[in-house]
Backbone atoms as SQL, in Angstrom:
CREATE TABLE atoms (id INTEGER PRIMARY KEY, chain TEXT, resi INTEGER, resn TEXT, atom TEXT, x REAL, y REAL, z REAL);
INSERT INTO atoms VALUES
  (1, 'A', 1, 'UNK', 'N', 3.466, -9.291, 24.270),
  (2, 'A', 1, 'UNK', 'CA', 3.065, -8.147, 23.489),
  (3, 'A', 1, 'UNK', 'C', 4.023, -7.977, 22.309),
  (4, 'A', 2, 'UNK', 'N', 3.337, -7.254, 21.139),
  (5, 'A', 2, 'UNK', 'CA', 4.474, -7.870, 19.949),
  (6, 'A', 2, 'UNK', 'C', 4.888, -6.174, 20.129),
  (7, 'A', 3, 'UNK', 'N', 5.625, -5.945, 19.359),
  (8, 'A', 3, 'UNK', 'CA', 6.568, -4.671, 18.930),
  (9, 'A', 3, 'UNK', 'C', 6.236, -4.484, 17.659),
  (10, 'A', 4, 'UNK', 'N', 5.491, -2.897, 17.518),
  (11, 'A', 4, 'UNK', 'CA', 5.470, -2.540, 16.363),
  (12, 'A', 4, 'UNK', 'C', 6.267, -1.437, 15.743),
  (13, 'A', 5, 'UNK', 'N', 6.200, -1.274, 14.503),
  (14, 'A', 5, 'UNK', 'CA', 7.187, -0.128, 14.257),
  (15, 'A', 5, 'UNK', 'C', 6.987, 1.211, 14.420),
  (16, 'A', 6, 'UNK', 'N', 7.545, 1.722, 14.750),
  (17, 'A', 6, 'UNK', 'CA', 7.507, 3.225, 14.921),
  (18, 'A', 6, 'UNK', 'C', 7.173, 3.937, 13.706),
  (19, 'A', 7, 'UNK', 'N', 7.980, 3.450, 12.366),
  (20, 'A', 7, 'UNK', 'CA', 7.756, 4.431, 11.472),
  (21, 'A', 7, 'UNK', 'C', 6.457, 4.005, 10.255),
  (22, 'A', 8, 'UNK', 'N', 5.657, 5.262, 9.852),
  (23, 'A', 8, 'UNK', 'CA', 4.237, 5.050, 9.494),
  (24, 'A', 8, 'UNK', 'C', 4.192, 4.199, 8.295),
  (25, 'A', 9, 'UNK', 'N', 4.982, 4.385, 7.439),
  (26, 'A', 9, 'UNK', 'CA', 4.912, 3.120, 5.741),
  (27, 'A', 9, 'UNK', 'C', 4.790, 2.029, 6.887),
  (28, 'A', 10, 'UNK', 'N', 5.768, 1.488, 7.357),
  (29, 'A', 10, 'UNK', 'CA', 6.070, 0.144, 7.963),
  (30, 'A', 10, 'UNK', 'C', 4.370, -0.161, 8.316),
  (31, 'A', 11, 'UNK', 'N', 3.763, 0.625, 9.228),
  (32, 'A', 11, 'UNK', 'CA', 2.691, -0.094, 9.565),
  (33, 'A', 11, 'UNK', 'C', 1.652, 0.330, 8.793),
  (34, 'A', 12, 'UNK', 'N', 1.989, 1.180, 7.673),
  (35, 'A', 12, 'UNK', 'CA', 0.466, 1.149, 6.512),
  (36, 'A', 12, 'UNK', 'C', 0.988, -0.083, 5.712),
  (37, 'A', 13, 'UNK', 'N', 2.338, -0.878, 5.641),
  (38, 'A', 13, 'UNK', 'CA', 2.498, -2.004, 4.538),
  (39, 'A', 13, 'UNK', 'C', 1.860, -3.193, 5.659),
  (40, 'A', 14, 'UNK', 'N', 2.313, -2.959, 6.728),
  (41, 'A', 14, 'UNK', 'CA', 1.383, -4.106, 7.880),
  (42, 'A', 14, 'UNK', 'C', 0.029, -4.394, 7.596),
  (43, 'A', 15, 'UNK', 'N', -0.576, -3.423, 6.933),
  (44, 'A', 15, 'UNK', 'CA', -2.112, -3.263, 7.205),
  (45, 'A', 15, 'UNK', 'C', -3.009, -3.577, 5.697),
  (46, 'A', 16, 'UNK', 'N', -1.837, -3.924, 4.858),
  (47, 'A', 16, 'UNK', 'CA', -2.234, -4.380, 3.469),
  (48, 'A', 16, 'UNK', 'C', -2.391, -5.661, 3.500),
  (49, 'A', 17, 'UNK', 'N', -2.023, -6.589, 4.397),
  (50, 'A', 17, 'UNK', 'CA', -2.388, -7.736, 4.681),
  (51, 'A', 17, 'UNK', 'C', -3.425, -7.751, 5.538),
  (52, 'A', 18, 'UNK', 'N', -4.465, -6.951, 6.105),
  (53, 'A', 18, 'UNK', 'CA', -5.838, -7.226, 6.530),
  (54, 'A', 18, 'UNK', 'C', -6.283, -7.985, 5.903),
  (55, 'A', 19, 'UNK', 'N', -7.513, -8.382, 6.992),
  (56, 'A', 19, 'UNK', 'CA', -8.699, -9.036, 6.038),
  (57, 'A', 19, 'UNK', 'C', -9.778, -8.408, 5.964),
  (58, 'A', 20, 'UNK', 'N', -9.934, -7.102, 6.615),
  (59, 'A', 20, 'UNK', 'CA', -10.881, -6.124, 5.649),
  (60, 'A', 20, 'UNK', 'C', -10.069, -5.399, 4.457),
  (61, 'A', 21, 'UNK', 'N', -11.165, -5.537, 3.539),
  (62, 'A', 21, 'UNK', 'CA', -10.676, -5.000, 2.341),
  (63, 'A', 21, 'UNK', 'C', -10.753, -3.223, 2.490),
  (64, 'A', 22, 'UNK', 'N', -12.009, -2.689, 3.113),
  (65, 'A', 22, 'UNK', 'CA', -11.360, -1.559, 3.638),
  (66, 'A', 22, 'UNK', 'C', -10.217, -1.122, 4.299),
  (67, 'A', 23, 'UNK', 'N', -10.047, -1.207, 5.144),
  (68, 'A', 23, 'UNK', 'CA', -8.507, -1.260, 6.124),
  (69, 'A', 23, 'UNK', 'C', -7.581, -1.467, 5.087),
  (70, 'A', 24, 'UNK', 'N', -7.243, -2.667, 4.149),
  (71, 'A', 24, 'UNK', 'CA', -6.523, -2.623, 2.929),
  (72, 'A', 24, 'UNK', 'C', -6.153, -1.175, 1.954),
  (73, 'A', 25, 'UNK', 'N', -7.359, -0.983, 1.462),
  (74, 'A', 25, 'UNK', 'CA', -7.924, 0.123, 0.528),
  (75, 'A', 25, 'UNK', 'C', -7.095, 1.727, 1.333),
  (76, 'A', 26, 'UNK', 'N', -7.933, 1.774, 2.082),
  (77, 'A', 26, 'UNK', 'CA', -6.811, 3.238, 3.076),
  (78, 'A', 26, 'UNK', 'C', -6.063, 2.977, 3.250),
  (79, 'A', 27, 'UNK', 'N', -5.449, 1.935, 3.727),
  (80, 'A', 27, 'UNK', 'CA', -3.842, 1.963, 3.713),
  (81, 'A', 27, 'UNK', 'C', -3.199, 1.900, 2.536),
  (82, 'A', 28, 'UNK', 'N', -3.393, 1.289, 1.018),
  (83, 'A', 28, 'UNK', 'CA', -3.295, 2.363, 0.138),
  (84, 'A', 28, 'UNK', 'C', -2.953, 3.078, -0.495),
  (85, 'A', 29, 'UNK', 'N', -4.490, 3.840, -0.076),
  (86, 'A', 29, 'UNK', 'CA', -4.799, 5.276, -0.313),
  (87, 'A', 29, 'UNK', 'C', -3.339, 5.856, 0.293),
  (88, 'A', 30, 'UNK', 'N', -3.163, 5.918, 1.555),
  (89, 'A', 30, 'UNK', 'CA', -2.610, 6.418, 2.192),
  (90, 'A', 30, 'UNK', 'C', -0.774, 6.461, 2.178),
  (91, 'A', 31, 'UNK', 'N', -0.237, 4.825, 1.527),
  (92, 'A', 31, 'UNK', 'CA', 0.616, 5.317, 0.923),
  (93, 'A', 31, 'UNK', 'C', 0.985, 5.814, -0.163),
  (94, 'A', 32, 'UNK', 'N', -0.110, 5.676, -1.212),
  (95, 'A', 32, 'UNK', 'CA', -0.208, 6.724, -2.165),
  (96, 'A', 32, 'UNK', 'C', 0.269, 7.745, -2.074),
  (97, 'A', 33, 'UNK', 'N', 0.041, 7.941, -1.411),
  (98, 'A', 33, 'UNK', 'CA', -0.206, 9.898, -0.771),
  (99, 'A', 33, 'UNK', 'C', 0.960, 10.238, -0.450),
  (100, 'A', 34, 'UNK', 'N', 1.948, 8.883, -0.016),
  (101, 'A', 34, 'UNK', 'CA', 3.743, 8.912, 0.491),
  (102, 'A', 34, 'UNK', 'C', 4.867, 9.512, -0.681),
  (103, 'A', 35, 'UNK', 'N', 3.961, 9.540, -1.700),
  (104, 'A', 35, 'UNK', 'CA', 4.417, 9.062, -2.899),
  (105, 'A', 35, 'UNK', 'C', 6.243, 8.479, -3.020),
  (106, 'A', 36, 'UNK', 'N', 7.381, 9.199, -3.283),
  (107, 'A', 36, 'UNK', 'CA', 8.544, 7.966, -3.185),
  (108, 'A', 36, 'UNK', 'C', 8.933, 7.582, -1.873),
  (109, 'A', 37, 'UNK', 'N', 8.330, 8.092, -0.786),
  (110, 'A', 37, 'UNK', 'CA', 8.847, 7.358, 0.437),
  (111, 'A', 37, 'UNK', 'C', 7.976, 6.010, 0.407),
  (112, 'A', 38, 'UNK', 'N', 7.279, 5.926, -0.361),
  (113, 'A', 38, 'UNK', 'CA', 6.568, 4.713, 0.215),
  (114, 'A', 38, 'UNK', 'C', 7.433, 3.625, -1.082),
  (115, 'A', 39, 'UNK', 'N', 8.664, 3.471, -2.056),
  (116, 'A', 39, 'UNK', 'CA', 8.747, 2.573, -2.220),
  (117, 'A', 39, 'UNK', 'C', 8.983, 1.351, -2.237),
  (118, 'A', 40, 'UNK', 'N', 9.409, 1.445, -1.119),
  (119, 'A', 40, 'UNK', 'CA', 9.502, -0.184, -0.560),
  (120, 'A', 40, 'UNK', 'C', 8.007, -0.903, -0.457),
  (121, 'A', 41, 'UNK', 'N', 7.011, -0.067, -0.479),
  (122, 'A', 41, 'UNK', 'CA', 5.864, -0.756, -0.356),
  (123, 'A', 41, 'UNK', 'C', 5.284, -1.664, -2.124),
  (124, 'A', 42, 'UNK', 'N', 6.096, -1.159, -2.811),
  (125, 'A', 42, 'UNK', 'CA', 6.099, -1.851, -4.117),
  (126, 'A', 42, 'UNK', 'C', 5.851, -2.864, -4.407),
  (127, 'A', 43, 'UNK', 'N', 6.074, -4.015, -3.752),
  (128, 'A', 43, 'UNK', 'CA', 5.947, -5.328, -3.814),
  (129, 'A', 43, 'UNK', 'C', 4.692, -5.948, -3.351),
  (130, 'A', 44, 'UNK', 'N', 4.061, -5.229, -2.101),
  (131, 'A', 44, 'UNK', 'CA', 3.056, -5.592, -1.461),
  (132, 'A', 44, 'UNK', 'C', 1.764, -4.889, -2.011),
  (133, 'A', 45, 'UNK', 'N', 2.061, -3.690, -2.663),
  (134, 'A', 45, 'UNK', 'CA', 1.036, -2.980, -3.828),
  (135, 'A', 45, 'UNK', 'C', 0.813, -4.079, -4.909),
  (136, 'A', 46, 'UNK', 'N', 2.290, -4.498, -5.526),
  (137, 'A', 46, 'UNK', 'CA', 2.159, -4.928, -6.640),
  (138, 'A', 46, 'UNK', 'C', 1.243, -6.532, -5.979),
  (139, 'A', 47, 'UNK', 'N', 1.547, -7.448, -5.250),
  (140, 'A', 47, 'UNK', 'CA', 0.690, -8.228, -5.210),
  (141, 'A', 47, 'UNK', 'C', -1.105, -8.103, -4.856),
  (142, 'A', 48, 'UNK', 'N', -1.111, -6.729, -4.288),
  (143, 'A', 48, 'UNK', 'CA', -2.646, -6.124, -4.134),
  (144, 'A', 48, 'UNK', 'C', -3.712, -6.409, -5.349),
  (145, 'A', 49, 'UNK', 'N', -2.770, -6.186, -6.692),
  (146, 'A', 49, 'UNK', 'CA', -3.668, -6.183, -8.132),
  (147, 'A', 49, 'UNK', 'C', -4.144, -7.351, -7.939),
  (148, 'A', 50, 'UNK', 'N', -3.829, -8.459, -7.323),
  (149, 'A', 50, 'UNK', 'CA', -4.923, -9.482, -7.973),
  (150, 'A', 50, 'UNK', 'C', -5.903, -9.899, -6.735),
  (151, 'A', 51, 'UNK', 'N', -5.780, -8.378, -5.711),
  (152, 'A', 51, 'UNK', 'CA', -6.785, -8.693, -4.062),
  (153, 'A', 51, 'UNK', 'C', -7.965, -9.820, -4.977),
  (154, 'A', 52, 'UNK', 'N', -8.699, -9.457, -3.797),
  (155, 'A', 52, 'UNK', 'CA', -10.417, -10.376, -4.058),
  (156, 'A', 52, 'UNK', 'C', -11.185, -8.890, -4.680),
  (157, 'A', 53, 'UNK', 'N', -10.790, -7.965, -3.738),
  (158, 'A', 53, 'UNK', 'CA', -11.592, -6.868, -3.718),
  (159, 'A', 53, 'UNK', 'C', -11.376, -5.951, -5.411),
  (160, 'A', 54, 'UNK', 'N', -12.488, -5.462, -5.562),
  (161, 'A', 54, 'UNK', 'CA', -11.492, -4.479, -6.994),
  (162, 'A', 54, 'UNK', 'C', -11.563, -3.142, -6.664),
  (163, 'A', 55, 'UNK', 'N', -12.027, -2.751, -5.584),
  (164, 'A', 55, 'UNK', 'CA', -11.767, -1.517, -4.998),
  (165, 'A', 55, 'UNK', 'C', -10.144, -1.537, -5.058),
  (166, 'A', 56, 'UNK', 'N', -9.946, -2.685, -3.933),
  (167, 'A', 56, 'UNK', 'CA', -8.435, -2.635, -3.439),
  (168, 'A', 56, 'UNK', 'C', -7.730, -2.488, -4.658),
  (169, 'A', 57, 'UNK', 'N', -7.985, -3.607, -5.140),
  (170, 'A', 57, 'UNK', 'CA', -7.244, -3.567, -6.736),
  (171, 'A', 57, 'UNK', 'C', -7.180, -2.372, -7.594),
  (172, 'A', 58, 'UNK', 'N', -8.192, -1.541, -7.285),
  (173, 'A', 58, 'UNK', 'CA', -7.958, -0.025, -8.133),
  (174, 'A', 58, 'UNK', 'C', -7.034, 0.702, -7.809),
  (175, 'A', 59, 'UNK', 'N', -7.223, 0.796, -6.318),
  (176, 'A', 59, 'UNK', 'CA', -6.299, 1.463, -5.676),
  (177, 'A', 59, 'UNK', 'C', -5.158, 1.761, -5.572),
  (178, 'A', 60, 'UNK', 'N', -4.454, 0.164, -5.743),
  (179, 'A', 60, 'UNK', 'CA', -2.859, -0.283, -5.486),
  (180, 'A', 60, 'UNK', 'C', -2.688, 0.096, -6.881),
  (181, 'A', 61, 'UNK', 'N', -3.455, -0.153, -8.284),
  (182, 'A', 61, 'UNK', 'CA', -2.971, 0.504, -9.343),
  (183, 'A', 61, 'UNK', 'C', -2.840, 1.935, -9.503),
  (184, 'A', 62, 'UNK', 'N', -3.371, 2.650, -9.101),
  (185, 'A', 62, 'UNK', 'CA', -3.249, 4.353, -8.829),
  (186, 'A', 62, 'UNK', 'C', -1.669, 4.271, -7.996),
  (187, 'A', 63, 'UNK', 'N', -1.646, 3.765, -6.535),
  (188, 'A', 63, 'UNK', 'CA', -0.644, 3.867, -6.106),
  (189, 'A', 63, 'UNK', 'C', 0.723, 3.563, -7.005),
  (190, 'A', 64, 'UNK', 'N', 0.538, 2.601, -7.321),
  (191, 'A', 64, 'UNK', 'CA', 1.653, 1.946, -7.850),
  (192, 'A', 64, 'UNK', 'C', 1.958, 3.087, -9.659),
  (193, 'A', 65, 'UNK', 'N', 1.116, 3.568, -10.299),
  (194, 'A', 65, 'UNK', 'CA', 1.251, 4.816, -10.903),
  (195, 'A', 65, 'UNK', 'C', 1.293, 5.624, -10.069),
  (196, 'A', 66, 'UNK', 'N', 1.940, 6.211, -8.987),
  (197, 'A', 66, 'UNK', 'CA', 1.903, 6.972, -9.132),
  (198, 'A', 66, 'UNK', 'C', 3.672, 7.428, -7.951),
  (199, 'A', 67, 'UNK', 'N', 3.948, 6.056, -7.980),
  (200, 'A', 67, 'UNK', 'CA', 5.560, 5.843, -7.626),
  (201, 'A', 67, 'UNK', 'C', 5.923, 5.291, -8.934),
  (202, 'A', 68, 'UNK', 'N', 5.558, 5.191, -9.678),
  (203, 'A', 68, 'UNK', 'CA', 6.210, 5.537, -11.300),
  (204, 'A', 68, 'UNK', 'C', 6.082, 6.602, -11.739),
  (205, 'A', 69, 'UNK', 'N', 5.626, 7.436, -11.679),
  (206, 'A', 69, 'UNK', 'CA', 5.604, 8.631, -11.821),
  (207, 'A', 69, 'UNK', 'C', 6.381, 9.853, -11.311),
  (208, 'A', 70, 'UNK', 'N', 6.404, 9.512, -9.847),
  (209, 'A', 70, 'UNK', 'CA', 7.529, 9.758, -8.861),
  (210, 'A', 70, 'UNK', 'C', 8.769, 9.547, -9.289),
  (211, 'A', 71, 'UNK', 'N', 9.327, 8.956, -10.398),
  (212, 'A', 71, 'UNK', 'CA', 11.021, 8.332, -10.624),
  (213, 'A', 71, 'UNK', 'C', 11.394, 7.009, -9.537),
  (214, 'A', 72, 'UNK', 'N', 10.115, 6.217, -9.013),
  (215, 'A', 72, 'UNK', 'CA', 10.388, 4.802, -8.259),
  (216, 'A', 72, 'UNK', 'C', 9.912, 4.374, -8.828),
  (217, 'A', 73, 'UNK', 'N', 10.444, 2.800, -9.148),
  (218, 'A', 73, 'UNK', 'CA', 10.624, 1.999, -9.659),
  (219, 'A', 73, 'UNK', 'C', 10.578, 1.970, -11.189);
């Protein structure tokens, strides 16, 4: 059985590597919503822009404005 993390970014950045592009998309949404706690998720947003999906891809650009906006990164 694997060990997951306790704390919630950790497993909404887990869940950006789905292979539903929904499941992608809310997770997100959802660290969006973290706004600067989620910046460590920066990297895994920033590779989101070029998903398959352009939902996803909208998304991670909102997010990712909007931890610039926040004073991250």
């Amino acid at each position: 059985m694997c060990a997951q993390s306790d704390n919630p970014i950790d497993r909404l950045i887990e869940k950006l590597a789905d292979g539903n592009p929904a499941i992608r998309r809310n997770a997100v949404g959802s660290l969006r919503l973290h706004g600067a706690r989620a910046a460590r998720a920066i990297p895994a947003l920033t590779a989101l822009l070029n998903d398959c999906d352009p939902r996803v891809r909208r998304e991670a650009a909102r997010a990712l404005h909007r931890l610039r906006t926040s004073g991250v990164g």
